[in-house]
C-alpha positions in Angstrom: 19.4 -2.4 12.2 22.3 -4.4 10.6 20.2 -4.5 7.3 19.9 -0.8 7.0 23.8 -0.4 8.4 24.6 -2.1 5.4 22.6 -0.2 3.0 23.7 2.8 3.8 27.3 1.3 3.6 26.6 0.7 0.2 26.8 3.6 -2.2 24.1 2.7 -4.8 21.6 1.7 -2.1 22.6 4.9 0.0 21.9 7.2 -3.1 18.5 5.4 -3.2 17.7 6.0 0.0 18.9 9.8 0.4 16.2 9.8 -3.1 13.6 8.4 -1.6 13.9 10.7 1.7 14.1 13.9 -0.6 10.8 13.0 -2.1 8.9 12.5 0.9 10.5 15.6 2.3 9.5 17.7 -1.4 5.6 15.9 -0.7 5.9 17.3 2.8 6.6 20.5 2.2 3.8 21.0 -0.5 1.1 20.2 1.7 2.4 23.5 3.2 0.9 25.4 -0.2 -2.5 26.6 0.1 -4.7 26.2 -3.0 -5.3 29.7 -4.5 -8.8 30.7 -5.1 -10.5 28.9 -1.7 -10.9 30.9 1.5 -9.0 28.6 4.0 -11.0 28.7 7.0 -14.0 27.7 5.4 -12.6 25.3 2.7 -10.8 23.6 6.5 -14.4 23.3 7.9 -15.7 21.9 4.8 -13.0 19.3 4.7 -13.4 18.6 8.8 -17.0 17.1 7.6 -16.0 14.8 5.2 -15.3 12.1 7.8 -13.3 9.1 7.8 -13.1 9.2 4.1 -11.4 12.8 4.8 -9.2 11.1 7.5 -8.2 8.4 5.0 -7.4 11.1 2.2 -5.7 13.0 4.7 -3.4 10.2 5.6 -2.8 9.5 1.9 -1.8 13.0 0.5 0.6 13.5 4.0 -2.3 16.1 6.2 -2.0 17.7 2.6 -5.8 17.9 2.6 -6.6 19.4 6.7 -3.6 21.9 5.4 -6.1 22.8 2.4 -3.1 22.2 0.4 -2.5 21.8 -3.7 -1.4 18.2 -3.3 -4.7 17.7 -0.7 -5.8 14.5 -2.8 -2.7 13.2 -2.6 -2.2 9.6 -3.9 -5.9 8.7 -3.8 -6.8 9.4 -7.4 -3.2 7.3 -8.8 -5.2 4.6 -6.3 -8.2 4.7 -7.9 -6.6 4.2 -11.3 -4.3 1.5 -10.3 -7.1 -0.8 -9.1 -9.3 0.2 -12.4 -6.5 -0.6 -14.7 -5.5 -4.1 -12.7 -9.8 -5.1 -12.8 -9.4 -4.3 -16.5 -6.3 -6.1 -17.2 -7.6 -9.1 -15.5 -11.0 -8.7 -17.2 -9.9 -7.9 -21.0 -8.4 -11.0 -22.8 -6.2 -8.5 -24.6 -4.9 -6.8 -21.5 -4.0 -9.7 -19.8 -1.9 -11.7 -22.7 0.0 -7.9 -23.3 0.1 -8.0 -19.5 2.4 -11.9 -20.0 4.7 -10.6 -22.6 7.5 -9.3 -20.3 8.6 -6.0 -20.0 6.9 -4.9 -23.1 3.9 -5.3 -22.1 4.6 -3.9 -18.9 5.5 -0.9 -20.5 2.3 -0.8 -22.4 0.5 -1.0 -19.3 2.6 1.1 -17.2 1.7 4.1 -19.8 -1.4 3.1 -19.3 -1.9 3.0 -16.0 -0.2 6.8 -16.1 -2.8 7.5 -18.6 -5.7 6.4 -16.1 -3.6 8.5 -13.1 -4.1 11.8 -15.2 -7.9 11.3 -16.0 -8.4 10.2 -12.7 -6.3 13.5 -11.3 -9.0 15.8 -13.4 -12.4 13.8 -12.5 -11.3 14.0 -9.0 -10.3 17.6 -8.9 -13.4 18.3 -10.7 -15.4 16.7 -7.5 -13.2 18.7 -5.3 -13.9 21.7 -6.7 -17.9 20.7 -6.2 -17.3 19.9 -3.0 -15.8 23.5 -1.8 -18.4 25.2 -3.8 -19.3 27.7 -1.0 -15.7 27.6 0.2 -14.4 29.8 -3.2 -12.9 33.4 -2.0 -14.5 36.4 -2.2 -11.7 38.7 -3.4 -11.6 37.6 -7.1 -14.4 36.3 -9.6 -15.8 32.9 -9.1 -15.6 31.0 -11.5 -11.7 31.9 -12.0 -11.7 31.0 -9.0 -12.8 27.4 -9.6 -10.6 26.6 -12.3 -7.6 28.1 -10.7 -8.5 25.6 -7.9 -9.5 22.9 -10.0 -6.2 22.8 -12.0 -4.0 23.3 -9.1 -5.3 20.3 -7.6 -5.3 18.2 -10.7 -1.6 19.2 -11.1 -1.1 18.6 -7.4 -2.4 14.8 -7.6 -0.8 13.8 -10.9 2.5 15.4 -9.7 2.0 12.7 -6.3 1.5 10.0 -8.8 4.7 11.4 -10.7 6.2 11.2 -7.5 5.2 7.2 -7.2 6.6 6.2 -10.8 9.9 8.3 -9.3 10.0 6.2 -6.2 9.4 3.1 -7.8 12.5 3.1 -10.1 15.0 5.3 -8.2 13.6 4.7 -4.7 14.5 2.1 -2.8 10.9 0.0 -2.6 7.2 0.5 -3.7 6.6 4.1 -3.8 2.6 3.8 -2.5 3.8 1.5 1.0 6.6 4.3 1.3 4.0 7.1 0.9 1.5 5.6 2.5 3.7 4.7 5.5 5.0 8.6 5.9 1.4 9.7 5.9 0.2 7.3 8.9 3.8 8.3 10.6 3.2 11.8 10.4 -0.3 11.6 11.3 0.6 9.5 14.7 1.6 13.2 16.7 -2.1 14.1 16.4 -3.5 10.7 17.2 -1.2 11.7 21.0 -2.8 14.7 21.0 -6.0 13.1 21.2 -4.9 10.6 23.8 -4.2 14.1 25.9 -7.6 15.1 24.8 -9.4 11.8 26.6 -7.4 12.4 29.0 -8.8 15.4 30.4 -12.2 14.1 29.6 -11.8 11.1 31.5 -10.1 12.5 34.5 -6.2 12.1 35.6 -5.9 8.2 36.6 -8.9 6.9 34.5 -6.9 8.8 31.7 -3.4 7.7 32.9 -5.4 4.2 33.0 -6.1 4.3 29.2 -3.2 6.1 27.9 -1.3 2.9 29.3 -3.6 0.1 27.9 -3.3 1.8 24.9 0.1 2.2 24.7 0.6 -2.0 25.7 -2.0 -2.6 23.3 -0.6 -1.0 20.4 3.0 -2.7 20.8 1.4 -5.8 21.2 -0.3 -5.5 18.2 2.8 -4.2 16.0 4.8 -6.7 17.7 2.4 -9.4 16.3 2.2 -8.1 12.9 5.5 -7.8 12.3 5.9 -11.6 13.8 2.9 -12.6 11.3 5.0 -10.5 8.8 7.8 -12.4 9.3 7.0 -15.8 9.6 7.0 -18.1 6.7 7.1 -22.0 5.9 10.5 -23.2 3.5 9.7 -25.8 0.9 12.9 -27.7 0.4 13.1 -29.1 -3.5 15.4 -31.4 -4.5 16.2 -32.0 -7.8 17.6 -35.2 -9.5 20.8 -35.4 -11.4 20.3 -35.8 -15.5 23.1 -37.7 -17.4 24.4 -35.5 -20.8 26.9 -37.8 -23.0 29.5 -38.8 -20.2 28.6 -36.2 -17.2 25.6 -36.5 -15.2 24.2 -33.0 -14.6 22.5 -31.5 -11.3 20.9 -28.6 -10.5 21.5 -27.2 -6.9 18.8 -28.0 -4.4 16.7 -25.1 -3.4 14.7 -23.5 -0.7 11.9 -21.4 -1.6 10.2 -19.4 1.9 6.9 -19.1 1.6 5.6 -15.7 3.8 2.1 -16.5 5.4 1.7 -13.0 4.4 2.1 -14.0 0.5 0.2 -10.3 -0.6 1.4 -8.4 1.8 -0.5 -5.0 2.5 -1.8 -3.6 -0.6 -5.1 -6.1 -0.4 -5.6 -3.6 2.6 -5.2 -0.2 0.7 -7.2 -1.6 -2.5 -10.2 -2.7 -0.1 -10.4 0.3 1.8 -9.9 2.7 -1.6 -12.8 1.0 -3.0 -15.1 0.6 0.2 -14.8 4.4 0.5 -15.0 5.3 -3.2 -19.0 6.1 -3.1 -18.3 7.4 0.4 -15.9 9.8 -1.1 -18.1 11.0 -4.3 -20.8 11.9 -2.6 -18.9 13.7 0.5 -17.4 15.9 -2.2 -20.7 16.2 -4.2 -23.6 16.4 -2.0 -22.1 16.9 1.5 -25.5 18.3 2.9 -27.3 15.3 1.2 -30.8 14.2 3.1 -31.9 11.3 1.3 -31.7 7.9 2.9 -29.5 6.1 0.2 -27.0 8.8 0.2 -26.7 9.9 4.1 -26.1 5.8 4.2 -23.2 5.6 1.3 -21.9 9.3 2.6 -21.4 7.7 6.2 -20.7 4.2 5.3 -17.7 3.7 7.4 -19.8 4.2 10.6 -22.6 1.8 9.4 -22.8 -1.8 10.1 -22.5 -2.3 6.3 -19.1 -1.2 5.9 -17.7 -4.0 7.5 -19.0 -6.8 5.5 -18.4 -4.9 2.5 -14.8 -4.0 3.7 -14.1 -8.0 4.2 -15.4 -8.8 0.8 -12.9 -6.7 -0.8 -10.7 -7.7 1.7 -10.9 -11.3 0.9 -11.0 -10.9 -3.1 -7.9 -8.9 -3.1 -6.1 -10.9 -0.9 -6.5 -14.3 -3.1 -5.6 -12.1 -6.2 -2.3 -10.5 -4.7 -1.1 -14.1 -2.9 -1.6 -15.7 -6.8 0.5 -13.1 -7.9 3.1 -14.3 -5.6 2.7 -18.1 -5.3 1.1 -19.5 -8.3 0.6 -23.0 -7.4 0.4 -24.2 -10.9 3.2 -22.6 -12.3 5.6 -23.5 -9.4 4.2 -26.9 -10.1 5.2 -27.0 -13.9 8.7 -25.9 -13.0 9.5 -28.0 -10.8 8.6 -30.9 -12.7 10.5 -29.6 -16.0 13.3 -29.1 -14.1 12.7 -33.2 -12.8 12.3 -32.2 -8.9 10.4 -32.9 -6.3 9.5 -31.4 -2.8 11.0 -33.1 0.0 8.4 -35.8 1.5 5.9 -35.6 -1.2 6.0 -37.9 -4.7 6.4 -35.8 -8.1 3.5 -35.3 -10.2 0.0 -35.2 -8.9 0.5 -35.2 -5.6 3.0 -32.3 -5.9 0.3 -30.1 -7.4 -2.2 -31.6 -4.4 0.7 -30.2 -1.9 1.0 -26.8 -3.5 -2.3 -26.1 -3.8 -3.3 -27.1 0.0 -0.2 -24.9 1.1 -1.4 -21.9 -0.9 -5.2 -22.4 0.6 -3.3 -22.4 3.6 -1.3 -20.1 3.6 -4.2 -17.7 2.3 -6.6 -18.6 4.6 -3.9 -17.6 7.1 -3.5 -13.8 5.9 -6.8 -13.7 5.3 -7.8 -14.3 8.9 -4.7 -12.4 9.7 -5.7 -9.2 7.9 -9.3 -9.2 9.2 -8.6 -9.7 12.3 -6.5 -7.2 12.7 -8.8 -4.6 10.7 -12.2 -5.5 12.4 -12.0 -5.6 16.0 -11.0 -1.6 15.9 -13.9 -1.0 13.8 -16.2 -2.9 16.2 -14.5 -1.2 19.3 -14.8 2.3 17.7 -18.6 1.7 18.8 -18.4 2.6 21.6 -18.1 6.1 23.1 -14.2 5.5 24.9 -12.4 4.1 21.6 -14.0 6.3 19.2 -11.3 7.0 16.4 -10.0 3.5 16.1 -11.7 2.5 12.6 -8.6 2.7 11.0 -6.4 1.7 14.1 -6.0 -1.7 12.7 -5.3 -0.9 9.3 -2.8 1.7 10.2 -0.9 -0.7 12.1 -1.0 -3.6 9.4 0.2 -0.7 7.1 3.2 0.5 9.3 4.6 -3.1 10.0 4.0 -4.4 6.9 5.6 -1.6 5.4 8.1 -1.8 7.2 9.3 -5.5 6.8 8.7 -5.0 3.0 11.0 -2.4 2.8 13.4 -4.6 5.4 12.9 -7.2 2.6 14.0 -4.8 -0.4 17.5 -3.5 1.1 17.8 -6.9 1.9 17.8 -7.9 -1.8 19.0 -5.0 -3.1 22.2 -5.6 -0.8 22.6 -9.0 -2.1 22.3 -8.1 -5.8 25.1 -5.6 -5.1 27.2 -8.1 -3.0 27.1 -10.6 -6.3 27.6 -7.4 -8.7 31.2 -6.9 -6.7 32.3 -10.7 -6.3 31.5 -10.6 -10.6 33.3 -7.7 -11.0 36.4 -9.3 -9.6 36.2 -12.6 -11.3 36.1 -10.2 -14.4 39.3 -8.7 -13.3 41.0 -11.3 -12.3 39.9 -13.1 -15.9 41.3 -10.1 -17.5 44.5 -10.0 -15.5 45.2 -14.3 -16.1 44.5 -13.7 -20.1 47.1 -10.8 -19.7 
């Protein structure tokens, strides 16, 4: 509370944060827009079969998509193109030195990346359109029909990953955890509604029974992640003093936290946007499919082959998103350029040793972490009682490590403008003394 107090004390973080609320709030409201050209009731219906991998586009595009709305994909396809264009970048030799070269090539990549969002935006509107083929109205040609729907939902998606972009430089954080955290918060009235609705199945006390267990359950579980979230290990590095002509020379000693939850939540997003990817295609393109293959990648998330495929991803991203943040090697090199060392452990080899144990470490930790927490719901949605907690896990890894990311960001973005203001006055008072 005291970080947030003191955000919205200061005036260029408050302005960021009345931003970021306003564009949520315009998102909101356009999943109140029906698409033109699709008769609602059945294009609802056709949606309602679509599964988890409609529940997970639901929660992504806001309930844009149950509303049968023009932003109904949401952020799914800008998803889609993000984790294409960070395989590539990785993959192509070219990509990945343009990718090094600072904020020039981060430009480059950034238009890109939009580039990808827009293609993506049409290919996935295209399938859309396939999908709620016998869901076009009556009342005006068809085929007018289908284009009018097709470009309102390519122009609803690209304006969400418009609305991304937006939130990353005006916002006050990552645009897709603030998105992605309004979408499970808004969805969270409906998941109560269905705790009502097992209630009455289940009788009064058996219900009262599980609306409790569920409710300890959940807190316990959101208390944990944000502890997990939270916790980190400090490596303390000392750095020896350098003689320059007359003065010997030291740079401060520092203190560099280490979160056990190095990536944080987007290894959770990317594995569960790719998982469903086939899932997706073929819901939207052959929804009345009767092969084997296909009725088995339609309704992967309730086969036991989604989770092993799920933890694959789950894994690979993880170790690519923690390298990202803690690059052993790197950390390594600067320290001993600098002529440091970590407290307890000899420079040069052995540093590197350290780091690198640390970082297997501290990734097996949010490995384990992360698929613990997404698994067990998957297993317990098996059975009859807790059916509807696939994504329980996820959702709660999402919220609270959204939500300690963000905690993280005002945090920083106070301090930057703490320093701006003690700089502004040694300027002054510089100015006033040459006076």
């Amino acid at each position: 509370m005291s970080t947030l107090r003191e955000s919205i004390n200061t005036p260029e973080i408050r302005r960021k944060i009345f931003f970021s609320c306003i564009m949520v709030s315009v998102l909101c409201v356009l999943t109140l827009i029906p698409i033109p050209g699709l008769d609602r009731s059945a294009a609802m219906e056709t949606a309602a079969g679509w599964g988890s991998v409609g529940t997970v586009i639901n929660i992504l595009s806001l309930k844009a998509l149950e509303n049968i709305s023009i932003t109904s994909l949401g952020i799914y396809p800008f998803l889609v193109a993000s984790i294409v264009m960070q395989i590539i970048t990785l993959a192509v030799p070219k990509l990945r030195n343009l990718a090094q070269l600072g904020d020039e090539g981060t430009k480059v990549i950034t238009k890109l990346t939009r580039l990808a969002s827009v293609i993506a935006s049409v290919v996935f509107a295209a399938l859309y359109c396939v999908g709620m083929r016998n869901s076009v109205t009556t009342k005006i040609n068809y085929w007018v029909a289908i284009v009018i729907c097709g470009v309102t939902v390519a122009v609803g998606s690209a304006f969400c990953g418009w609305c991304v972009e937006l939130l990353n430089n005006k916002g006050i954080g990552d645009g897709l955890t603030i998105i992605i955290v309004a979408g499970i918060l808004r969805n969270i009235p409906h998941e109560i509604v269905k705790c009502f609705d097992t209630a009455n199945v289940l009788g009064v006390v058996p219900g009262l029974i599980y609306a409790i267990f569920g409710t300890i359950c959940t807190a316990g579980l959101l208390f944990l992640v944000l502890l997990i979230n939270m916790g980190e290990k400090k490596l303390r590095i000392i750095f020896s003093k350098r003689t320059q002509g007359m003065k010997q020379m030291a740079m401060q000693n520092q203190v560099i936290p280490l979160k056990v939850t190095q990536a944080g939540i987007m290894p959770v997003i990317y594995a569960m946007v790719i998982t469903l990817l086939p899932s997706a295609i073929i819901s939207m393109v052959a929804p009345e499919a009767d092969s084997a293959g296909l009725v088995i990648w339609k309704n992967l998330p309730t086969t036991v082959y989604y989770i092993p495929i799920f933890v694959v991803f789950l894994v690979f991203f993880t170790s690519i998103f923690s390298m990202m943040q803690f690059n052993p090697y790197d950390i390594s090199n600067q320290i001993k350029q600098n002529g440091g060392f970590i407290q307890g452990v000899k420079p040069g080899k052995p540093t590197s040793q350290y780091l690198m144990s640390v970082y297997s470490n501290l990734n097996s930790a949010d490995c384990a972490y992360l698929i613990f927490l997404c698994i067990i719901p998957m297993i317990l949605n098996a059975f009859p009682i807790f059916s509807g907690l696939a994504f329980g896990g996820i959702g709660l890894v999402l919220v609270g490590g959204g939500f300690i990311e963000m905690k993280t960001l005002l945090d920083n973005a106070v301090k930057t403008e703490e320093d701006k203001l003690k700089q502004a006055g040694k300027d002054k008072r510089r100015k006033n003394y040459k006076k």
